[in-house]
C-alpha positions in Angstrom: 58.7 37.4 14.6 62.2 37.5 16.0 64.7 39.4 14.4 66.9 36.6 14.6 63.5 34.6 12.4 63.3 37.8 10.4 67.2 37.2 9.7 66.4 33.3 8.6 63.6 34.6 6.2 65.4 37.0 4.4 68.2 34.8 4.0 66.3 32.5 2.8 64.0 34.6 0.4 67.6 35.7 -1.4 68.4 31.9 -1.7 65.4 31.2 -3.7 64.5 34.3 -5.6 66.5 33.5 -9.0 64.5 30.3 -9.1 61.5 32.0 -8.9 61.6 33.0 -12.3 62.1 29.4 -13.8 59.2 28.4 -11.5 56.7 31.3 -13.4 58.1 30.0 -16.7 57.2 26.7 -16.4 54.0 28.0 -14.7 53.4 30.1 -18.0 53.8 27.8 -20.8 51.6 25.2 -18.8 48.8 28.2 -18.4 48.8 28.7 -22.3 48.3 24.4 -22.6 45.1 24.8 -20.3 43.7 27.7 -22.5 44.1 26.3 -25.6 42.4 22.9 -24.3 39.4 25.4 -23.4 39.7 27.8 -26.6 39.9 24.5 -28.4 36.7 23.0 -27.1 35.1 26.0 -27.4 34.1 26.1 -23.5 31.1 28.2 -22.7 29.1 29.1 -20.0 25.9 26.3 -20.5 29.4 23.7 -19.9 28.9 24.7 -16.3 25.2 23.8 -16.3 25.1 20.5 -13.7 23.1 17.5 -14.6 21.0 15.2 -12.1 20.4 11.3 -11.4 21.6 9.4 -14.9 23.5 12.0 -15.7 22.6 11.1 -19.8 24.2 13.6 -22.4 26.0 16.0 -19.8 27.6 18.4 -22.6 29.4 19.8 -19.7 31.1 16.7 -18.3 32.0 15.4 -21.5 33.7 18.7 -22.7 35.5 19.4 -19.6 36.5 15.4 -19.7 38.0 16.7 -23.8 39.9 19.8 -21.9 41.9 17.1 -19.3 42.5 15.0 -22.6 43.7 18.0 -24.8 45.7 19.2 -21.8 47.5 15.7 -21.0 47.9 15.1 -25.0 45.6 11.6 -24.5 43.2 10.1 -26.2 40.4 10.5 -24.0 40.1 10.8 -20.0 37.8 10.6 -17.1 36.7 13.3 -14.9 34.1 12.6 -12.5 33.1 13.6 -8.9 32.5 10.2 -8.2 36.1 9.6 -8.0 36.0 10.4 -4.5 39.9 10.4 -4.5 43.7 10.1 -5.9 43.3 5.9 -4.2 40.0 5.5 -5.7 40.8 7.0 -9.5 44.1 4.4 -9.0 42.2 1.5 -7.7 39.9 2.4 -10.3 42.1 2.4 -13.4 44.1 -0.8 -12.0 40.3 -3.2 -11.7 39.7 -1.5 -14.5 41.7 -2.7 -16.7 43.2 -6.0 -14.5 42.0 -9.1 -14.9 42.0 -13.0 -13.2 45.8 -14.3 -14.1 47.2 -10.8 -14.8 50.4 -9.9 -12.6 50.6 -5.8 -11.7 54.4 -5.2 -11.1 55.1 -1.5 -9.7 59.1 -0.6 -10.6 59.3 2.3 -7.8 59.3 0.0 -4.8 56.1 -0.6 -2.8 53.5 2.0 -3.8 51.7 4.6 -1.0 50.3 3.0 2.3 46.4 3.7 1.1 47.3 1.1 -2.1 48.9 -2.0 0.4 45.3 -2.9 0.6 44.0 -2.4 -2.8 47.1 -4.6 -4.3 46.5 -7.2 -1.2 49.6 -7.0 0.8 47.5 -5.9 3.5 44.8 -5.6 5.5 41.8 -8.2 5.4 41.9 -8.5 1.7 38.6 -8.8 0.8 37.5 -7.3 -2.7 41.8 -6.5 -3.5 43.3 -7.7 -6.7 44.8 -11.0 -4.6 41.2 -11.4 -3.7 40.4 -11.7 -7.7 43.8 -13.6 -8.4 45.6 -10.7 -10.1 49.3 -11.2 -9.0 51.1 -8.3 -7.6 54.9 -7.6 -6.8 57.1 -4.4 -6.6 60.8 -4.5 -6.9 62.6 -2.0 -4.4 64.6 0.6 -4.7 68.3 0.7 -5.3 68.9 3.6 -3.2 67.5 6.5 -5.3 67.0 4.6 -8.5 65.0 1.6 -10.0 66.8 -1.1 -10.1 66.5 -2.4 -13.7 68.5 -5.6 -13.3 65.5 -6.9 -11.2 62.8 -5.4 -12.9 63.7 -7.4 -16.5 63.9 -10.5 -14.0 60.4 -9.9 -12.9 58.5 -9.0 -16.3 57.1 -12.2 -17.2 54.4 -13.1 -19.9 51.3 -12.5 -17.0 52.7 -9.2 -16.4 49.7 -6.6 -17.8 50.6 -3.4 -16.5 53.9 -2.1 -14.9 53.1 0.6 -12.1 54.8 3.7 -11.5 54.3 6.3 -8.2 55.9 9.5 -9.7 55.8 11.2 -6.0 57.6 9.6 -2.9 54.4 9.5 -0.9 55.5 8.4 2.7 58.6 6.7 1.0 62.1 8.1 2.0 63.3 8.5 -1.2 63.2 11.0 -4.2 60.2 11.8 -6.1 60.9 10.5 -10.2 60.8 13.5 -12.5 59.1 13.1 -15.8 62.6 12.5 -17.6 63.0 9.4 -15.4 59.9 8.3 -15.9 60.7 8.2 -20.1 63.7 5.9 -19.2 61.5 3.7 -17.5 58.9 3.7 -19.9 61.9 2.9 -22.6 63.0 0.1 -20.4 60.1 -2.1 -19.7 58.4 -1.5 -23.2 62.0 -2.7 -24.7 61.4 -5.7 -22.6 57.6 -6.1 -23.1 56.0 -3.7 -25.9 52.4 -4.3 -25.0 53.0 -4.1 -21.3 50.4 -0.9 -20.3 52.7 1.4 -18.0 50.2 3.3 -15.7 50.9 6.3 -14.2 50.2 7.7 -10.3 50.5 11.0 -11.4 49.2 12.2 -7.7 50.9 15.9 -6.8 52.7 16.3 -10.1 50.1 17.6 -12.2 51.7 21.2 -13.9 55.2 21.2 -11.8 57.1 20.0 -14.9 56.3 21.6 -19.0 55.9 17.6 -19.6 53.5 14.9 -18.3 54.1 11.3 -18.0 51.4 11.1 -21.1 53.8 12.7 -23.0 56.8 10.2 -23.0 54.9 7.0 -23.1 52.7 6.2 -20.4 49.6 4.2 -21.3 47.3 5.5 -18.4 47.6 8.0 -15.6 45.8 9.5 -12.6 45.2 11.8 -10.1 42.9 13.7 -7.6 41.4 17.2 -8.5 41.5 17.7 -4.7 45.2 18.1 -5.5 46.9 20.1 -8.2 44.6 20.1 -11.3 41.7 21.0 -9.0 43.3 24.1 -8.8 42.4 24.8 -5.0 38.4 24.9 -6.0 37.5 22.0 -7.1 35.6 20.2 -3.8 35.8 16.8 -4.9 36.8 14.5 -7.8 39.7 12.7 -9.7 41.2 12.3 -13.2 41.8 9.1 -15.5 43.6 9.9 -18.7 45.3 7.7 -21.5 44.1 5.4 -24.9 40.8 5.1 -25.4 40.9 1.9 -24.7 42.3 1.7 -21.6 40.0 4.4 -20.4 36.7 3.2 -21.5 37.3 -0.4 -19.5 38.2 2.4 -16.5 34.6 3.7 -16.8 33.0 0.5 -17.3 34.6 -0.4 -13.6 33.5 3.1 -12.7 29.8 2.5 -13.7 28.6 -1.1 -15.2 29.5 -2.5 -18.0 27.0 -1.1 -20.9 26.8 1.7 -18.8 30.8 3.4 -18.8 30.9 7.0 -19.1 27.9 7.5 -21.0 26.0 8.2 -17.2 26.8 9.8 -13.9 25.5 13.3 -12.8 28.3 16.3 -13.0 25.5 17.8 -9.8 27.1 20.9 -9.3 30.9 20.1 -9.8 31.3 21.8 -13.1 32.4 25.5 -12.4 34.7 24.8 -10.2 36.1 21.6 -11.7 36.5 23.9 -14.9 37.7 27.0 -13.2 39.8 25.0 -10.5 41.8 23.9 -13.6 42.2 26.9 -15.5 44.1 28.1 -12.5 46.1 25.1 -11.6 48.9 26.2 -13.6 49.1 29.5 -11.5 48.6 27.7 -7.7 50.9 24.9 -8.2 53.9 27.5 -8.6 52.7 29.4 -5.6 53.0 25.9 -4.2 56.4 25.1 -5.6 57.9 28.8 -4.4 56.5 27.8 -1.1 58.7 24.2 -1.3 61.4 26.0 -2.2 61.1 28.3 0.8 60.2 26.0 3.3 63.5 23.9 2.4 65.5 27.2 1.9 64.5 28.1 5.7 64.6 24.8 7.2 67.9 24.1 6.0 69.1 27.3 7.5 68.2 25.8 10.8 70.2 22.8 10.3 67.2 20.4 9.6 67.1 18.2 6.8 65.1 18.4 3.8 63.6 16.1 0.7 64.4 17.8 -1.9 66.9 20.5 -1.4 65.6 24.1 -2.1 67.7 24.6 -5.5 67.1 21.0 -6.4 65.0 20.3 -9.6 61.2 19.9 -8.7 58.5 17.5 -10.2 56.0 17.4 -7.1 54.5 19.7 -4.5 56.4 17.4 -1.4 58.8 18.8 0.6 59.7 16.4 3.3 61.1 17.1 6.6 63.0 14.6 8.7 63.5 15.6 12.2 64.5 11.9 13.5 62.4 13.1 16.7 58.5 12.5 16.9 58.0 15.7 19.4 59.8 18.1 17.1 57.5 16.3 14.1 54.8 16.7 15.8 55.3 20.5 17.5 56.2 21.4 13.5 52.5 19.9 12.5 51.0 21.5 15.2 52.1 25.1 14.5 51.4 24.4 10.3 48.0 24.0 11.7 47.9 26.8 14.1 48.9 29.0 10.9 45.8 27.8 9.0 42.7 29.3 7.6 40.5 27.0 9.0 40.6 25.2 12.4 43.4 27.0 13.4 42.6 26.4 17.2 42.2 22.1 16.6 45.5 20.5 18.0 46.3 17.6 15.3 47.9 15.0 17.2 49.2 11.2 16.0 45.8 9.0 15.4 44.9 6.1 13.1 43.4 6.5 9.4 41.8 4.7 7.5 44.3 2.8 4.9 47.4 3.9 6.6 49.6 0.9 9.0 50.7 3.4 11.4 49.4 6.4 13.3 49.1 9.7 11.2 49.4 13.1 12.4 47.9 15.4 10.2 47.7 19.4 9.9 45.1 20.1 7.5 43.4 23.4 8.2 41.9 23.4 4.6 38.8 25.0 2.8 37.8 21.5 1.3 39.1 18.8 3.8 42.0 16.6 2.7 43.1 18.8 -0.2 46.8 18.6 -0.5 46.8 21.6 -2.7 46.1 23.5 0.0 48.7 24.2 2.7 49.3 20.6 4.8 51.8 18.8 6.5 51.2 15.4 7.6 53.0 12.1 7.6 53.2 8.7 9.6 54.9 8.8 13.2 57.3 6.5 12.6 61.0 7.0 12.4 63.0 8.7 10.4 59.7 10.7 11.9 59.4 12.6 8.3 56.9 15.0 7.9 55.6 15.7 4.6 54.5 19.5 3.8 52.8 20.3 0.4 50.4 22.7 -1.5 49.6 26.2 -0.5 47.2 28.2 -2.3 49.6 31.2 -2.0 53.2 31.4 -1.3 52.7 34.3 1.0 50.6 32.0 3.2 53.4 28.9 3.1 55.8 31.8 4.0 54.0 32.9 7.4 53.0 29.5 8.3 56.6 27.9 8.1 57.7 31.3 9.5 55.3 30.7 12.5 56.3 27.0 12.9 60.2 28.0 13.0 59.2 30.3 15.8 57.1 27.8 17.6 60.2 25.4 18.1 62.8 27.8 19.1 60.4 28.6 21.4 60.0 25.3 22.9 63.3 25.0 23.3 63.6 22.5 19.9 65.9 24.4 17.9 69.6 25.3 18.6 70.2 28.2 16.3 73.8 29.7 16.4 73.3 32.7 13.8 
């Protein structure tokens, strides 16, 4: 490290340290919601005991699926490792409750690029909700802010569910914290009061003391490869919400008849269980690691999503360096600075889901967990990379450290201090 680097980070460790304490706070009274959830349903060591083929009377499943429900204050949820993803617990929980004539309207503009084919907007849309004539539309932004005028235009009697992305995903624009999502919630169920209001709840797990559960929404979901897999869990996602709405989720998961009754926990369980307990604790090593990464790339005059002393309610910190070389040098060094594969290059390629090419840095234990220290996005202008997770903040600190570094050193950066 430089000593004009070293400069940079200690600047930027004094920017950030008074928030550090509202972070561990927040971090705190979310730990003591997870242990009573366990303490509550008495969670012993036979929970982590895995079951095989039908998977019938899994006492460990079914209690850890109680914890997720106690946690999100829901009626009942869905924690299986045969939600292979965030996408798939979404696409789940929107056939799962969608039916023939039903219109799906999401009020935070067009929802992440792995859901365009799910809805029907693109690709070959075989087997999306167009395919089984459930309607779809999603009223854009206005600027920052959902634009309500044209959202009570658009409710209309076939209008089932409303969605709501609480992240930005690969959008260039804020991420909605949970007090937004309450006015929105307000809103449409002024307009409609049985419309069901789901949730993607995807990288917001434990950032705020509130869920989207706990000011109205109907349904929400997630992946445990993110936050509430605490950095252990290998694979698996959440569905939580009213019992009703979850129960036609697992017949969609299963067969009808069938619903969660079957499906083998293998051996998910112990870290599923402990992956949660300490979710609370890695999301705010996470969030400190935002902060600094923002704190330190705003010292070097590049612009940042949100700012470092802005409220958080997501692990994103997005980077816009309106130059794909500078993007991709940036991803490059991230993964240079990672546990695993730190020799692999990442470079701009097609993914499945995605319309554009994707770079991706994701020298990760358990591959594609965004809990974990990443930094990907499509190369596409503004040319906005998006950085998240980080096990430890120490680790986010010497990777962004090294990636700093890495441009000055290609000549990227112009720094004048």
């Amino acid at each position: 490290m430089t000593e004009q680097v070293k400069r940079l980070k200690e600047r930027a460790e004094q920017m950030i340290e008074a928030l550090h304490k509202e972070t561990d706070e927040i971090a705190e009274q979310n730990q003591a919601k997870v242990l009573e959830a366990f303490r509550k349903n008495k969670v012993s060591d036979y929970h982590f005991n895995p079951s095989t083929g039908y998977g019938y009377d899994d006492e460990g499943r079914d209690t850890l699926e109680r914890v997720y429900s106690d946690a999100f204050h829901t009626e009942k949820a869905i924690v299986r490792p045969q939600l292979i993803s965030g996408t798939h617990a979404i696409s789940t929980a929107l056939f799962g409750v969608l039916r023939p004539g039903d219109e799906l309207l999401y009020i935070t503009g067009k929802p992440y690029d792995t859901l365009e084919e799910i809805v029907g907007v693109r690709g070959s849309g075989n087997g999306s909700l167009k395919d089984f004539q459930i309607g779809y539309d999603a009223v854009p932004l206005k600027g920052n802010q959902v634009d309500f005028d044209t959202v009570a235009q658009k409710i209309n009697a076939n209008t089932k569910m409303i969605g709501i992305q609480r992240s930005k995903g690969y959008a260039n624009r804020d991420s909605f914290k949970v007090q937004e999502i309450e006015v929105m919630i307000q809103f449409v169920k002024k307009i409609k009061p049985d419309v069901i209001v789901f949730v993607d709840n995807c990288y917001g797990e434990f950032v705020e003391l509130r869920e989207p559960t706990d000011v109205g929404a109907d349904l929400i979901a997630g992946s445990l490869i993110k936050n509430p897999g605490g950095g252990l869990a290998k694979i698996g996602g959440y569905i939580a919400g009213k019992t009703e709405l979850v129960e036609l989720c697992g017949y969609r998961l299963t067969t009808p008849g069938i619903g969660l009754e079957a499906g083998a926990s293998l051996y998910s369980l112990l870290e599923m269980y402990q992956g949660f307990f300490l979710a609370p604790h890695v999301v705010a090593q996470a969030i400190k690691g935002a902060r600094f990464t923002a704190a330190m790339l705003s010292l070097c005059g590049i612009e940042t999503s949100p700012a470092w002393d802005a409220k958080r309610t997501d692990l994103i910190q997005s980077i816009s360096f309106h130059d794909s070389e500078k993007m991709v040098l940036f991803a490059q060094a991230i993964q240079a600075a990672s546990p695993v594969n730190a020799h692999v290059k990442p470079i701009g390629a097609y993914m499945p889901g995605y319309a554009d090419d994707v770079i991706m840095a994701a020298g990760t234990f358990i591959q594609g967990a965004s809990l974990e220290l990443t930094a990907d996005g499509p190369i596409r202008p503004p040319y906005e990379l998006y950085v998240q997770g980080g096990l430890t903040y120490e680790h986010v600190k010497v990777a962004v450290i090294g990636a700093v570094q890495a441009l000055l050193e290609k000549g990227a950066l112009n720094l004048q201090n």
